[in-house]
DSSP file (Angstrom, degrees, kcal/mol; ACC not computed):
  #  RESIDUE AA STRUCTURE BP1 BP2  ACC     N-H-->O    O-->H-N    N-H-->O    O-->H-N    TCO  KAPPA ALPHA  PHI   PSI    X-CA   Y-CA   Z-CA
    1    1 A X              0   0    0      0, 0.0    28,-2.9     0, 0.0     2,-0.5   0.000 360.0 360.0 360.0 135.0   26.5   32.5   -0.4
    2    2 A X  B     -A   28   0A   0     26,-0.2    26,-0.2    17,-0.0     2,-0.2  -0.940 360.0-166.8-129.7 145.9   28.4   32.5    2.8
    3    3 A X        -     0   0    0     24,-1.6    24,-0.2    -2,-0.5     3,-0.1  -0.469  28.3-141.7-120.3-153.2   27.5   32.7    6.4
    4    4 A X  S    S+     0   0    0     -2,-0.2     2,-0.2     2,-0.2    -1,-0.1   0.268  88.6  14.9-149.5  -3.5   29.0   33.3    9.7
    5    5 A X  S    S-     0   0    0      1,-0.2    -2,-0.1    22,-0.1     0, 0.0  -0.798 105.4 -40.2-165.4-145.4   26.9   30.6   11.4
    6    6 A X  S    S-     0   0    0     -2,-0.2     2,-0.4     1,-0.1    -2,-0.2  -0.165  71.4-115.7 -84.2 168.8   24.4   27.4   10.9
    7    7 A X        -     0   0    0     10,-0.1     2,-0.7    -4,-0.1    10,-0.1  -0.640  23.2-151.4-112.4 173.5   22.2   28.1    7.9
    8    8 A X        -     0   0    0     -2,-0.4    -1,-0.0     0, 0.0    -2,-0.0  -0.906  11.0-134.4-121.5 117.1   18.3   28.6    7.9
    9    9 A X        -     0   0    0     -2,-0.7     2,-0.2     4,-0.1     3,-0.0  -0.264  20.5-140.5 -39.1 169.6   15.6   27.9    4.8
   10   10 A X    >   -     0   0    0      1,-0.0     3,-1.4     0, 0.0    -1,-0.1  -0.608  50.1 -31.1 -93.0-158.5   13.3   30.1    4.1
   11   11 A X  T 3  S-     0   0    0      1,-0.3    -1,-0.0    -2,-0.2    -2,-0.0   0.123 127.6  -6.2 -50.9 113.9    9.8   29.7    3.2
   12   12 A X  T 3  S+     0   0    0      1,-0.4    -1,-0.3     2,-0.1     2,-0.1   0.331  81.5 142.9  90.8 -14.5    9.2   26.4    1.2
   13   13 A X    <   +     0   0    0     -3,-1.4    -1,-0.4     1,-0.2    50,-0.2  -0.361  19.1 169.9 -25.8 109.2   12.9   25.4    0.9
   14   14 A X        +     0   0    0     48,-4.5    49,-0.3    -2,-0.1     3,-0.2   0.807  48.1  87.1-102.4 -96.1   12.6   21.1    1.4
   15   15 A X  S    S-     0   0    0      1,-0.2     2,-0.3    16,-0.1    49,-0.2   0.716  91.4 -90.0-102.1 164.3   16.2   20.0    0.4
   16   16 A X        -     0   0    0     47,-0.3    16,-2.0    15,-0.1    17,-0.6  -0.382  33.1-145.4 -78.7 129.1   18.7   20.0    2.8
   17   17 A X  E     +B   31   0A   0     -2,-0.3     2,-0.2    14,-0.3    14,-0.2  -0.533  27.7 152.8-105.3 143.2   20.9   22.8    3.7
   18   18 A X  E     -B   30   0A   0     12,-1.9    12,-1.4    -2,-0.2     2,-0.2  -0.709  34.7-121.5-140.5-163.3   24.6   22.6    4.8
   19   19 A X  E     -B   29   0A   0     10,-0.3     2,-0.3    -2,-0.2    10,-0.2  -0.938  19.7-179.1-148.5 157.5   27.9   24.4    4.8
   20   20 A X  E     -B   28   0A   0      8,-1.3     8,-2.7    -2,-0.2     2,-1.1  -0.894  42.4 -96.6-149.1 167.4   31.5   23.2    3.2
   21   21 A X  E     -B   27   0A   0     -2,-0.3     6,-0.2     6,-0.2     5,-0.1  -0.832  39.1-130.9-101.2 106.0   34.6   25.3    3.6
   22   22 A X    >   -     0   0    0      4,-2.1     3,-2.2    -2,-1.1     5,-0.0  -0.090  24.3-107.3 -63.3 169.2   35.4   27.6    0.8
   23   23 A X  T 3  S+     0   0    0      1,-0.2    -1,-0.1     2,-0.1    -2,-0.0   0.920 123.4  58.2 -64.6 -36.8   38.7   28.1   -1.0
   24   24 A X  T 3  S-     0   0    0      1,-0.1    -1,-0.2     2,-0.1     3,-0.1   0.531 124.5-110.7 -27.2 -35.8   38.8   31.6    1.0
   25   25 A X  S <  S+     0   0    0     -3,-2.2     2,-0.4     1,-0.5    -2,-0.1   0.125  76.6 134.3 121.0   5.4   38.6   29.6    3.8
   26   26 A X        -     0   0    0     -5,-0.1    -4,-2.1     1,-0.1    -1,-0.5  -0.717  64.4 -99.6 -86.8 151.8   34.6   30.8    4.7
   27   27 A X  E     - B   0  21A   0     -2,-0.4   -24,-1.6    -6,-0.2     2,-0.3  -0.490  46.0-155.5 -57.1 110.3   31.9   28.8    5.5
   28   28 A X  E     -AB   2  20A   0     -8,-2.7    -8,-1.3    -2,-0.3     2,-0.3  -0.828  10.5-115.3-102.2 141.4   30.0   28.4    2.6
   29   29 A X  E     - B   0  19A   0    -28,-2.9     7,-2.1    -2,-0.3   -10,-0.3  -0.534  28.7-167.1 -65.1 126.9   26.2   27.6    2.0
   30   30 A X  E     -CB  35  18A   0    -12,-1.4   -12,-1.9    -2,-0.3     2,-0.4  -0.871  20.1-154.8-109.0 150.3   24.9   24.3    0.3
   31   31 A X  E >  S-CB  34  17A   0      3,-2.9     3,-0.9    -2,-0.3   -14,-0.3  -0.870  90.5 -29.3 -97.5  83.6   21.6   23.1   -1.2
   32   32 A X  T 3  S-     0   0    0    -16,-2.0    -1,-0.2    -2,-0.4   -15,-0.1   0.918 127.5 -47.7  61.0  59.2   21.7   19.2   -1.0
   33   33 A X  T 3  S+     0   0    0    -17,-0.6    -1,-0.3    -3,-0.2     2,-0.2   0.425 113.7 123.5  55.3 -12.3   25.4   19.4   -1.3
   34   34 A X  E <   -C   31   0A   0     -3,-0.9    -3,-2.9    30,-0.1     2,-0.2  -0.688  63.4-131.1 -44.7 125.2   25.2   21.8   -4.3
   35   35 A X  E     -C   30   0A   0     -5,-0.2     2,-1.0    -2,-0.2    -5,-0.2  -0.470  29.0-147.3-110.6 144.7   27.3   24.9   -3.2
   36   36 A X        +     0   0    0     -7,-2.1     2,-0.3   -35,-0.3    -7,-0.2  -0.740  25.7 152.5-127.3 151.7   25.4   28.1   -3.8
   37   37 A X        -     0   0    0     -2,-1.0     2,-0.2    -9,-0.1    -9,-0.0  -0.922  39.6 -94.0-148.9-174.9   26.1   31.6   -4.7
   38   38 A X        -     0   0    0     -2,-0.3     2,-0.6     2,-0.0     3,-0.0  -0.679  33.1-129.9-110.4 171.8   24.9   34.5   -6.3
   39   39 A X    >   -     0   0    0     -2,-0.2     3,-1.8     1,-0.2    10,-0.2  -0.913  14.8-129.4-129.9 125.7   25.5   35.4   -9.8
   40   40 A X  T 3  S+     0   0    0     -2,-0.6    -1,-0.2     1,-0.3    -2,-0.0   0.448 100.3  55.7 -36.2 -37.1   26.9   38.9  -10.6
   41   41 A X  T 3  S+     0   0    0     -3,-0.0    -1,-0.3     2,-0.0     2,-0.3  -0.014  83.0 100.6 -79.4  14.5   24.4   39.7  -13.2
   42   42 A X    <   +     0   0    0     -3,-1.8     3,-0.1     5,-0.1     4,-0.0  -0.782  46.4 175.9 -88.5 145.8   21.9   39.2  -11.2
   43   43 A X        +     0   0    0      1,-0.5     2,-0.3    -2,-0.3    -1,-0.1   0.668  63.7   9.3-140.9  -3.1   20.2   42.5   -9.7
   44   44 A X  S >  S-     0   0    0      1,-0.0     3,-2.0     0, 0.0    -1,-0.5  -0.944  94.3 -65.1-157.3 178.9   17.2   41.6   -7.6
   45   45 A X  T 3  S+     0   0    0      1,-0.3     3,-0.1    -2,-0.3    -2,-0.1  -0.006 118.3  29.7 -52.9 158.8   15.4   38.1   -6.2
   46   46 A X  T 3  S+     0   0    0      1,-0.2    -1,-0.3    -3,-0.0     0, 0.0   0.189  85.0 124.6  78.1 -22.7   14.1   36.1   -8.8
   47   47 A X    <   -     0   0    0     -3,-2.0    -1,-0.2     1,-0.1    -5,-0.1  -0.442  31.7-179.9 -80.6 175.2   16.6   37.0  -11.4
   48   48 A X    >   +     0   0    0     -7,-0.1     3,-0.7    -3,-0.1    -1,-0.1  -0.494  23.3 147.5-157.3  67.2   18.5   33.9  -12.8
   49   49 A X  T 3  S+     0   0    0    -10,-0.2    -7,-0.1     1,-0.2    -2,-0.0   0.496  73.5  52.4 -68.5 -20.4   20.7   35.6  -15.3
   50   50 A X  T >   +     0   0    0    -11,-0.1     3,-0.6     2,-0.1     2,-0.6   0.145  68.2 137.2-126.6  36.2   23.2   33.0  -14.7
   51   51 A X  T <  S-     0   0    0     -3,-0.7     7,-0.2     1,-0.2    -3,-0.1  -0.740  82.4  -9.7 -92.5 113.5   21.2   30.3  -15.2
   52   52 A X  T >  S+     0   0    0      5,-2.2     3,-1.9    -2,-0.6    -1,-0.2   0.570  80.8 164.9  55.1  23.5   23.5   27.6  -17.4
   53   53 A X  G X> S-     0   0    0     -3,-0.6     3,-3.7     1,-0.2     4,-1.5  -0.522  84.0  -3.9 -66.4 143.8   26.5   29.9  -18.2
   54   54 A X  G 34 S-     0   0    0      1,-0.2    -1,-0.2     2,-0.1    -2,-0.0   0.630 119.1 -89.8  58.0  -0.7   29.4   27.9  -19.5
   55   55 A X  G <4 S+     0   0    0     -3,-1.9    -1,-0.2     2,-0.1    -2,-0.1   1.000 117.8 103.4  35.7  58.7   26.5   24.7  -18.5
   56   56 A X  T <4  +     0   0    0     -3,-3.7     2,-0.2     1,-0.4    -2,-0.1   0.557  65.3  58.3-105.9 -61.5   28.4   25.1  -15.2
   57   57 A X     <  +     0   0    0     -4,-1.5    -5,-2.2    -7,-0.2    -1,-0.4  -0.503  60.7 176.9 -74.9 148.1   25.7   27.2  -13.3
   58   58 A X        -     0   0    0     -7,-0.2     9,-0.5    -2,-0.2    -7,-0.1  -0.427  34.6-118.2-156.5  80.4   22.4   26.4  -12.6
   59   59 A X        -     0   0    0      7,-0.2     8,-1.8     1,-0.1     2,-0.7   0.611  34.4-141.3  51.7 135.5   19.4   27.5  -10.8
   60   60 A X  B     -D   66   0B   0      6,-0.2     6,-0.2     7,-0.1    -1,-0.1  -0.939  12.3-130.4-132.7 114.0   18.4   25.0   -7.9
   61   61 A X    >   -     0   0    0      4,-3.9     3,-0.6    -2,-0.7     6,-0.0   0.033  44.7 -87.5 -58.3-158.0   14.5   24.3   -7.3
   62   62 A X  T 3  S+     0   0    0      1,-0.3   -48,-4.5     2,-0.1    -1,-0.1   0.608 128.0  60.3 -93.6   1.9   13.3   24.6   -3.2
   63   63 A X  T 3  S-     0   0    0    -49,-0.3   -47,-0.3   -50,-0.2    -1,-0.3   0.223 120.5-107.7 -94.2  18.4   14.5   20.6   -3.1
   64   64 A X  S <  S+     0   0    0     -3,-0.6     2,-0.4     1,-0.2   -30,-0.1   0.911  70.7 143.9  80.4  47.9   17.7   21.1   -3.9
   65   65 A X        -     0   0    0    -50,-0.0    -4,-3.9   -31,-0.0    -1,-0.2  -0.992  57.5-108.1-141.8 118.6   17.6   19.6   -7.6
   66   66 A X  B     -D   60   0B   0     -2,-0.4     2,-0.7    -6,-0.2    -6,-0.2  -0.328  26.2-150.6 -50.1 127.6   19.7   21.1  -10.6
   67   67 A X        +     0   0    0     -8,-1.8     2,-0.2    -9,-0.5    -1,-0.1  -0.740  28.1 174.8 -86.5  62.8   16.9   22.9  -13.0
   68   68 A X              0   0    0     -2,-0.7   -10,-0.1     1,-0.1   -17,-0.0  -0.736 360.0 360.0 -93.7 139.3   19.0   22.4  -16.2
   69   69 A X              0   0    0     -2,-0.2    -1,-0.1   -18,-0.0   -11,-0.0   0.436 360.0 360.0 -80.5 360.0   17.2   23.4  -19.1
């Protein structure tokens, strides 16, 4: 997830939000220093289709804490 300026929670989102510089060179979003994105096989809010592929990815509760199953 990238943005073009500072980034904003939304509703219920505790853990702390940042930005790091992706390898692209864009400002990318973070959850408690967890970088986040969205995962292609996902197709509306809510899905988590890419939740532990490769037990790379993972699903982030609204404090910013890996939800590994």
């Amino acid at each position: 997830m990238t943005t073009d300026g500072d980034p904003v929670a939304g509703d219920g989102v505790t853990g702390e939000l940042g930005t790091i510089t992706g390898v692209d060179g864009s400002t990318q979003v973070t959850l408690n220093g967890w970088p986040l994105y969205y995962f292609a096989g996902d197709a509306a809010a809510g899905d988590v289709a890419g939740q532990g592929v490769n037990d790379v990815w993972w699903v982030l509760s609204p404090d910013g804490e890996r939800m590994a199953e």
